[in-house]
N, CA, C and O of each residue as an XYZ file, in Angstrom:
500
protein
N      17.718      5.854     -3.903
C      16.661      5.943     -4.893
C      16.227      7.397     -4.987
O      15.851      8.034     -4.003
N      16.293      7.862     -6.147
C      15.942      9.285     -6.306
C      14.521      9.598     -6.386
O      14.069      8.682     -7.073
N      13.527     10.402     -6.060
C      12.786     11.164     -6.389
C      11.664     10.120     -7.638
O      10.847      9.203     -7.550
N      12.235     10.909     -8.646
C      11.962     10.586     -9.927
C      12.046      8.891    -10.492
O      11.433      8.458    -11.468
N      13.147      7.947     -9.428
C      13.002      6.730     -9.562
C      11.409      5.639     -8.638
O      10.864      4.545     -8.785
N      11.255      7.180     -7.490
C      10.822      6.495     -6.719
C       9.110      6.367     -7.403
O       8.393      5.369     -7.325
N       8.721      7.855     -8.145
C       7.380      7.809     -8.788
C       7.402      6.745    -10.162
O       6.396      6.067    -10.370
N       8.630      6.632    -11.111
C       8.232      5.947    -11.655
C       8.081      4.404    -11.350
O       7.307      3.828    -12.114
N       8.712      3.580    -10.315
C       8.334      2.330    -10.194
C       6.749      2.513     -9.392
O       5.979      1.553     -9.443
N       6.253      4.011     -8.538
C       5.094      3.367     -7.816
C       4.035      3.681     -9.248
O       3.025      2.977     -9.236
N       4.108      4.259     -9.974
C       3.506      4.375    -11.127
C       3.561      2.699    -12.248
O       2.693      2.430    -13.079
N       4.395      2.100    -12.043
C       4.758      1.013    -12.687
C       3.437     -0.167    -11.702
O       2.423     -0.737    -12.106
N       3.996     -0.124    -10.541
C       3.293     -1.475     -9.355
C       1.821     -0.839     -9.398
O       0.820     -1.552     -9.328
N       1.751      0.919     -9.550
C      -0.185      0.779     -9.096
C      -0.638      0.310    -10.854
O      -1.589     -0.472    -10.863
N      -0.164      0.632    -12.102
C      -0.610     -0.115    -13.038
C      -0.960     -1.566    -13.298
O      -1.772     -2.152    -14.014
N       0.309     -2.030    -12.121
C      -0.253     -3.684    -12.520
C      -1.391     -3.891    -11.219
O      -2.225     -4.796    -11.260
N      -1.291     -2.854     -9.992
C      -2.131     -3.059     -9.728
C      -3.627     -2.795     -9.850
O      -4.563     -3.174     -9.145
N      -3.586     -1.997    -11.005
C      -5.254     -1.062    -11.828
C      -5.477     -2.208    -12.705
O      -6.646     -2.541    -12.902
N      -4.178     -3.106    -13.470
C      -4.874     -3.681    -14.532
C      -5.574     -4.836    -13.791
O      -6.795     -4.992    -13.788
N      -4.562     -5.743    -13.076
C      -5.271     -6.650    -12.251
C      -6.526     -6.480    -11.536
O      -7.311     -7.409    -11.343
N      -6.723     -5.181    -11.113
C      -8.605     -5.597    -10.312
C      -9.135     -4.831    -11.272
O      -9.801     -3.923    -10.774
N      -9.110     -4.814    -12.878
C      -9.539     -3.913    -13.677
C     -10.328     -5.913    -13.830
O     -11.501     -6.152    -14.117
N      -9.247     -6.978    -13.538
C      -9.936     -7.999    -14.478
C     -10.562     -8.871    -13.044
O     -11.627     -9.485    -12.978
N      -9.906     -8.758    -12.359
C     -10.658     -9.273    -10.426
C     -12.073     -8.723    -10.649
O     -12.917     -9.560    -10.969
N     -12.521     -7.252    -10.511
C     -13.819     -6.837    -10.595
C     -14.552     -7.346    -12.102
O     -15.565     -6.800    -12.536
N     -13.890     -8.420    -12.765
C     -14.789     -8.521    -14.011
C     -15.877    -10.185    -13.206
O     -16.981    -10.583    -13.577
N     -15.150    -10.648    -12.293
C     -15.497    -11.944    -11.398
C     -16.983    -11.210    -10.781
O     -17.044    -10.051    -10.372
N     -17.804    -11.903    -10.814
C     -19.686    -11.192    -10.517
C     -19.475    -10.951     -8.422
O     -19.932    -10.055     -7.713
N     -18.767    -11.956     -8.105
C     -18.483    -11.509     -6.489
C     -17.562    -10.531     -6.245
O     -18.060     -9.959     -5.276
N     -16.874    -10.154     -6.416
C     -16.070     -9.233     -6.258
C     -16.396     -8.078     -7.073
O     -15.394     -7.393     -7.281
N     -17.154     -7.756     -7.455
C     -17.656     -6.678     -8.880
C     -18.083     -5.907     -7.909
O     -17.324     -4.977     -7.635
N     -19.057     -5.991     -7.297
C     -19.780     -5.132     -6.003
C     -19.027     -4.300     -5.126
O     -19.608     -3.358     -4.587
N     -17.657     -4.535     -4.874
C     -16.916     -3.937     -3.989
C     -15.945     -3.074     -4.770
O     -14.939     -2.657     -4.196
N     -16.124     -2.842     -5.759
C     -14.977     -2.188     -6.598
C     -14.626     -0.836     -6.085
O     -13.722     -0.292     -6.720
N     -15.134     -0.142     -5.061
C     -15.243      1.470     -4.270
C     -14.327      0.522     -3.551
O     -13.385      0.560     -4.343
N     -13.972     -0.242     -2.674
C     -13.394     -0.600     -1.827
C     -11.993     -0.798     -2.465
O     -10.898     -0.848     -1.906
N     -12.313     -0.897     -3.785
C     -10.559     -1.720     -4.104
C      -9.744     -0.540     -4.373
O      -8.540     -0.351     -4.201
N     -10.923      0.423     -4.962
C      -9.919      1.807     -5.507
C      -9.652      2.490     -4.413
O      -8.503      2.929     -4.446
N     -10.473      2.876     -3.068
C      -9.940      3.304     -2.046
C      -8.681      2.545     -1.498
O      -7.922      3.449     -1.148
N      -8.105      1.392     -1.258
C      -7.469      0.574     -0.683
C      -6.439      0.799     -1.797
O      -5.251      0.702     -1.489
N      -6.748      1.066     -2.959
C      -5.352      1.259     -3.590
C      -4.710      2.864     -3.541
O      -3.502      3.076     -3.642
N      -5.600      3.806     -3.390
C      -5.600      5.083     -3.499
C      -4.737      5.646     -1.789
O      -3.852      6.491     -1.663
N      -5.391      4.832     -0.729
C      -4.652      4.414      0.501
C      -3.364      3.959      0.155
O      -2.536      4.868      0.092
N      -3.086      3.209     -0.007
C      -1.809      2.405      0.077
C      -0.479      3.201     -1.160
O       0.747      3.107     -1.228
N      -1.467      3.912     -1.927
C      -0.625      4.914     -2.738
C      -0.052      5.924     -1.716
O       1.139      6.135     -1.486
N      -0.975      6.421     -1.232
C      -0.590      7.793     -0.635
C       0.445      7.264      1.059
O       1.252      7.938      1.698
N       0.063      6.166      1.246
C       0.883      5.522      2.440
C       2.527      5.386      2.213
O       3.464      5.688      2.952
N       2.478      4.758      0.771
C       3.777      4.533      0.185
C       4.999      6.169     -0.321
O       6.153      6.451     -0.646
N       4.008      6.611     -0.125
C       4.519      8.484     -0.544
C       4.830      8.751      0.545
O       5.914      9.305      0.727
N       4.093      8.487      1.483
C       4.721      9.379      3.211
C       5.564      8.721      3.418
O       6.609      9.256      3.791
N       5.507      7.226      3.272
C       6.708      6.293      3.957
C       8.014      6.893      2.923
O       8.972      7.397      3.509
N       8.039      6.835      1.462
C       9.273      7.276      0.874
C       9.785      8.777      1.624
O      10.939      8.884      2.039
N       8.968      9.699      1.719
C       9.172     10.731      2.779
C      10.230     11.197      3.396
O      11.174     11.985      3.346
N       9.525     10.150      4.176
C      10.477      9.827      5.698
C      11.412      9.155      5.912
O      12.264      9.259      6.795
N      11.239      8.064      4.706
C      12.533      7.036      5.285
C      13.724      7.858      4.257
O      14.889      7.867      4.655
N      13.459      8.376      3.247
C      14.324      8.781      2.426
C      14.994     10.621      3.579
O      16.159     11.006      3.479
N      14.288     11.122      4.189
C      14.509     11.946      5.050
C      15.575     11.379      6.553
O      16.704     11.678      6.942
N      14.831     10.734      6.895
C      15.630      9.361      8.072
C      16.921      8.778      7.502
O      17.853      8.770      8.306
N      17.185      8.270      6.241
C      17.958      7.661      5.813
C      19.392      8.624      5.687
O      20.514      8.190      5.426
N      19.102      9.725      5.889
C      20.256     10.888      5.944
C      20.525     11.176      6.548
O      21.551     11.826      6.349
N      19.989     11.106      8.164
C      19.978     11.399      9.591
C      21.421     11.129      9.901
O      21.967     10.248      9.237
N      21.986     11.642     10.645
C      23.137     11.431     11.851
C      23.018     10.294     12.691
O      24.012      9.766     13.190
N      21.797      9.861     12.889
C      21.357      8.803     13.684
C      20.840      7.923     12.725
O      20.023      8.436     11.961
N      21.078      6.814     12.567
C      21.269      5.555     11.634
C      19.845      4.765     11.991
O      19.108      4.139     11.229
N      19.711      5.042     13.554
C      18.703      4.513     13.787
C      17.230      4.988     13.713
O      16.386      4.677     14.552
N      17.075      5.514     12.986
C      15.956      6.568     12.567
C      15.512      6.065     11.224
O      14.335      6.191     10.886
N      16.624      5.362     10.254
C      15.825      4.584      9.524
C      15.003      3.468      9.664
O      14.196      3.101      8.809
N      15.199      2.937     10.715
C      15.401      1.374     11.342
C      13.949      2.076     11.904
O      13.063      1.549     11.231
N      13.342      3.042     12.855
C      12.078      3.329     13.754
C      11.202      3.380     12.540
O      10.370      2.485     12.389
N      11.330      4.504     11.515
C      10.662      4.830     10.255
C       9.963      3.481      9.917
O       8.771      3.411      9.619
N      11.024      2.140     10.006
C      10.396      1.273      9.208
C       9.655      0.617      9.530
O       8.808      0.064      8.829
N       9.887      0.490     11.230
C       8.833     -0.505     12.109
C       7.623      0.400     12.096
O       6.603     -0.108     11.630
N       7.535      1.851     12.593
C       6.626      2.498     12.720
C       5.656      2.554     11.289
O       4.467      2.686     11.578
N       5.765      2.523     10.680
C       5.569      2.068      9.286
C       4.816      0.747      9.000
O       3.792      0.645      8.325
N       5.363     -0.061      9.506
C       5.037     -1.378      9.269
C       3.383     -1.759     10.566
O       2.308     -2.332     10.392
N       3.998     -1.099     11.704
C       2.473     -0.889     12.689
C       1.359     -0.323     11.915
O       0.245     -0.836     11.809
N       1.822      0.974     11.289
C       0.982      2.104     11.069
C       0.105      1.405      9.817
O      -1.112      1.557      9.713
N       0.767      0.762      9.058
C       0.208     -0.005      7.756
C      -0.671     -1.246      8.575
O      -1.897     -1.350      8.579
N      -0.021     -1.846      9.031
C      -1.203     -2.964      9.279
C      -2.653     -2.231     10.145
O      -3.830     -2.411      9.832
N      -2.072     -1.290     11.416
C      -3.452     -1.026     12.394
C      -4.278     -0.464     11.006
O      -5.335     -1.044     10.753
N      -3.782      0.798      9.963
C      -4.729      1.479      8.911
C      -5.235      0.442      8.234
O      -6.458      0.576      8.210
N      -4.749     -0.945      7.430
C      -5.215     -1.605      7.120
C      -6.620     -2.683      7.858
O      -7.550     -3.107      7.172
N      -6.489     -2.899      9.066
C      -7.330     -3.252      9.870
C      -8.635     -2.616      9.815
O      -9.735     -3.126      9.600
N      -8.253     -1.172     10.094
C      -9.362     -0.023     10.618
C     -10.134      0.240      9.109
O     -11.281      0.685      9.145
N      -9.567     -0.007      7.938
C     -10.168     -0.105      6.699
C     -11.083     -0.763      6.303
O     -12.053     -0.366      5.659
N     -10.773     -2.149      6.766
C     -11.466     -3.569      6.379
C     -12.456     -3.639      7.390
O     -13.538     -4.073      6.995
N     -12.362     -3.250      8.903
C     -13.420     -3.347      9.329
C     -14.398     -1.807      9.542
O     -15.455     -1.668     10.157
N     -13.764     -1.003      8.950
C     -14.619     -0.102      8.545
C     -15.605      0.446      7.978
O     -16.476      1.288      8.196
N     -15.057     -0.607      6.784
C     -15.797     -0.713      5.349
C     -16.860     -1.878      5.295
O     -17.827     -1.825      4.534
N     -16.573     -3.149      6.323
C     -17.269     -3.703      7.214
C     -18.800     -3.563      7.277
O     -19.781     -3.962      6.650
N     -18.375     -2.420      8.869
C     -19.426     -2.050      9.315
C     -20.163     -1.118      8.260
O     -21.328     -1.499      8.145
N     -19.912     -0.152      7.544
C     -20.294      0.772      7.073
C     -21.087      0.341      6.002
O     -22.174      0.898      5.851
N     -20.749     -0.542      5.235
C     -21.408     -1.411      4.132
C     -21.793     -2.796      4.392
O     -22.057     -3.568      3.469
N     -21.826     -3.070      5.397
C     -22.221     -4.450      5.992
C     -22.346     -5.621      4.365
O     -23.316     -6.314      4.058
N     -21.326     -5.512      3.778
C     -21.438     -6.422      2.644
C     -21.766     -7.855      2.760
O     -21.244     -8.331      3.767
N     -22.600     -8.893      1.928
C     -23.255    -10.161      2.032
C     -22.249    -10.664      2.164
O     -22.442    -11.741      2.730
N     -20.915    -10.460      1.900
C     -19.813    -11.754      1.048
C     -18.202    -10.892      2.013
O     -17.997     -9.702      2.251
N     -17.596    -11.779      2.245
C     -16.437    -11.460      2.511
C     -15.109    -11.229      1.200
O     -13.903    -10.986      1.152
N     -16.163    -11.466      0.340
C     -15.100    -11.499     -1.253
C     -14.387    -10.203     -1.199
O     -13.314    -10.097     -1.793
N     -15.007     -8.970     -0.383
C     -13.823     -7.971     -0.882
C     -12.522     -7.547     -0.339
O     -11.807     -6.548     -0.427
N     -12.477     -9.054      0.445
C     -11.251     -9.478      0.913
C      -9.794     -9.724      0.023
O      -8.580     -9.619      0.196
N     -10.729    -10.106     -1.003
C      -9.785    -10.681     -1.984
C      -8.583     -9.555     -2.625
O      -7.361     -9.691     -2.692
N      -9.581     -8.257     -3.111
C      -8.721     -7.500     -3.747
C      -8.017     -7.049     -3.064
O      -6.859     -7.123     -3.475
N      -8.166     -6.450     -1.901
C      -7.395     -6.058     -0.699
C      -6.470     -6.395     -0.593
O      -5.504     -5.754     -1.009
N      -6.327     -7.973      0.231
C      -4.756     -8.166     -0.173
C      -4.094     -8.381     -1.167
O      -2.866     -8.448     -1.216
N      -4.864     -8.509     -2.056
C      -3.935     -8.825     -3.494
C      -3.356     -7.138     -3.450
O      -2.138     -6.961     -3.444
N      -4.205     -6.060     -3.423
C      -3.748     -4.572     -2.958
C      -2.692     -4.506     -2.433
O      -1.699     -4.054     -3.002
N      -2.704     -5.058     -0.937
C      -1.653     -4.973      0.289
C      -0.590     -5.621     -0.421
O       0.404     -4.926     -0.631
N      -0.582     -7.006     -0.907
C       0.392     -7.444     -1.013
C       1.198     -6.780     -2.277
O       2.381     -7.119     -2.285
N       0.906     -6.116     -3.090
C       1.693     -5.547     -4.634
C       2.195     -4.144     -3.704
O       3.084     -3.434     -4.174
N       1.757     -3.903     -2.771
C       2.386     -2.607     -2.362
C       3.393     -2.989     -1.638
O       4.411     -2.320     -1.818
N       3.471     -3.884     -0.835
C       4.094     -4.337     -0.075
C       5.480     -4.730     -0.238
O       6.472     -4.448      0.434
N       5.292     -5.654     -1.587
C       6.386     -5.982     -2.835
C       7.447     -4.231     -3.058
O       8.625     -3.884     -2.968
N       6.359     -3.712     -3.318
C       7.037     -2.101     -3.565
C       7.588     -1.676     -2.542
O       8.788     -1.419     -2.440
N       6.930     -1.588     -1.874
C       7.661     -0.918     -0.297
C       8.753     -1.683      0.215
O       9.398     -1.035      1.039
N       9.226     -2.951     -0.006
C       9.842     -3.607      0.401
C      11.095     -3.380     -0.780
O      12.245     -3.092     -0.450
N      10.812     -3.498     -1.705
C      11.978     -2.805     -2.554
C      12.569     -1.686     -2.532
O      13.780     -1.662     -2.751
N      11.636     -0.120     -2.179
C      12.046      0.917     -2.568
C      12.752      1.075     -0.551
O      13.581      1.904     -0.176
N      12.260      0.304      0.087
C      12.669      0.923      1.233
C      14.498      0.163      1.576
O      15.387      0.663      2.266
N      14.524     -1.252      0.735
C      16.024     -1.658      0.700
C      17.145     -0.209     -0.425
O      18.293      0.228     -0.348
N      15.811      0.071     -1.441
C      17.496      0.917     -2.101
C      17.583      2.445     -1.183
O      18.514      3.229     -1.005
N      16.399      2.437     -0.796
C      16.628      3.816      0.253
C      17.346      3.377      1.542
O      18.009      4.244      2.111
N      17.316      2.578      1.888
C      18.255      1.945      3.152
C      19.525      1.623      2.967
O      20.274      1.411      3.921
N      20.161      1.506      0.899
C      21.420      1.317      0.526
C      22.095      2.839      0.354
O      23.166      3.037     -0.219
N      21.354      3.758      0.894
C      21.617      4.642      0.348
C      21.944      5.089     -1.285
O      22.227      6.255     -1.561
């Protein structure tokens, strides 16, 4: 996956993911947390850029197995940041409602979809 393939699909997945909590935050519980959804997407943007990075860097290596660490390390690094987010944002905003749960993973999961695609054609070389 080149470069230029790799911005236009994450440009493609964060649109459906802007339009979707463009209409999630139109719901009166989830409206309140809308700082949370754009950080969590703005995160998971810039997560998906380091991971193309590296694995696309790794994926050229002499050592084969350097794509294979990239991806687990990756896959830790995403869930502990995801954790440390949710209960961050938690404590910090002690919100009434657990609703801003919702966008989150709907977040996690459209990136996830992505990352899971762009990291098979970078792994096909």
């Amino acid at each position: 996956m080149t470069v230029s393939e790799f911005f236009k699909y994450l440009g493609l997945f964060s649109l459906a993911a802007v339009v979707s909590l463009f209409f999630m935050h139109q719901i009166p519980a989830i409206s309140p947390f809308q700082s949370f959804s754009w950080l969590s997407c703005v995160f998971f943007i810039v997560l998906n850029i380091a991971m193309f990075g590296l694995a696309s860097k790794s994926a050229k290596s002499q050592n084969k197995h350097n794509f294979t660490t990239v991806i687990v390390l990756f896959v830790i690094l995403k869930m502990l940041f995801a954790v440390v987010l949710v209960f961050g944002f938690h404590k910090i905003a002690m919100p009434q409602s657990n609703a801003f749960l919702i966008p989150f993973f709907w977040i996690y999961l459209i990136y996830t979809i992505f990352e899971t695609y762009f990291m098979t054609r970078v792994g096909k070389g």
